[in-house]
C-alpha positions, -999 to +999 in steps of 0.1 A: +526+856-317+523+828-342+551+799-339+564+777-366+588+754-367+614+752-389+633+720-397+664+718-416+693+697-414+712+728-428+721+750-403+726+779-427+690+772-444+676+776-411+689+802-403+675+814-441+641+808-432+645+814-394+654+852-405+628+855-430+601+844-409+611+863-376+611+896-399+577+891-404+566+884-367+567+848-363+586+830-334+608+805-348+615+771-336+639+752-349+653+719-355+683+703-370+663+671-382+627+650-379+634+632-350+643+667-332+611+679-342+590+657-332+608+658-294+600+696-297+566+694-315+558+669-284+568+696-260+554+726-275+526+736-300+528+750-335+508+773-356+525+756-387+555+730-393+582+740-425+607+709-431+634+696-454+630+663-470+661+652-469+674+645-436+691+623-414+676+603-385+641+611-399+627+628-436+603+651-440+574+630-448+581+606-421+579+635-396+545+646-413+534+611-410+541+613-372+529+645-365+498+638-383+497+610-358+492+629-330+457+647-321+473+680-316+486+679-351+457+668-371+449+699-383+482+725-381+495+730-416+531+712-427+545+729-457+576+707-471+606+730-483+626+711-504+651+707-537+632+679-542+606+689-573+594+655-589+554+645-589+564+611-573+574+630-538+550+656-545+526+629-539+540+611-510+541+642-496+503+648-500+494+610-489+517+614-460+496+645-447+517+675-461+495+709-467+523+721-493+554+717-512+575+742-518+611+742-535+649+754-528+660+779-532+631+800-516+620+839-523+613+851-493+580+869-503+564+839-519+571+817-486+558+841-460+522+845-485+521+810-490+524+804-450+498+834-446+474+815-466+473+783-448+482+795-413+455+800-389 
């Protein structure tokens, strides 16, 4: 079974995406911020990261910056789901690492074939 982890300072948007992506098969990590995640994505492979933006202790695209820092994370995809919409953090997202940007509020079909097309 697949894992991903799903970062969200929201605890009722990860439970969103948690039940979303457990329906479909997917073991769900999850973490309430970037500094969580990377602890856990230290501790335990991924088949794909999904975080927030805006968080406290550590933002989305610092956390892609630091995974992409670590050899086991070179290559797992890190979609960024986010209210944020502008070009601007579109492309800090891309230059930080990010595979993807996706943006609040969800549907549920469009995340789970967009993480079927860049999950391996």
């Amino acid at each position: 079974m697949q894992s991903i982890l799903a970062v969200d300072d929201s605890a009722s948007m990860r439970q969103m995406v948690a039940f979303t992506l457990k329906g479909a098969g997917y073991n769900v990590i999850e973490a309430a911020d970037g500094q969580e995640a990377l602890d856990k994505a230290r501790g335990a492979k991924v088949d794909l990261v999904l975080t927030d933006q805006n968080m406290p202790k550590m933002d989305g695209i610092t956390l892609v910056k630091n995974l992409r820092g670590l050899p086991s994370y070179n290559g797992t995809p890190i979609l960024i789901l986010t209210t944020e919409s502008s070009d601007e953090m579109k492309a800090k997202g891309r230059a930080a690492g990010a595979t993807g940007w996706l943006v609040k509020p969800f549907d549920p079909g469009k995340l789970l074939d967009v993480i079927k097309k860049v999950i391996r």
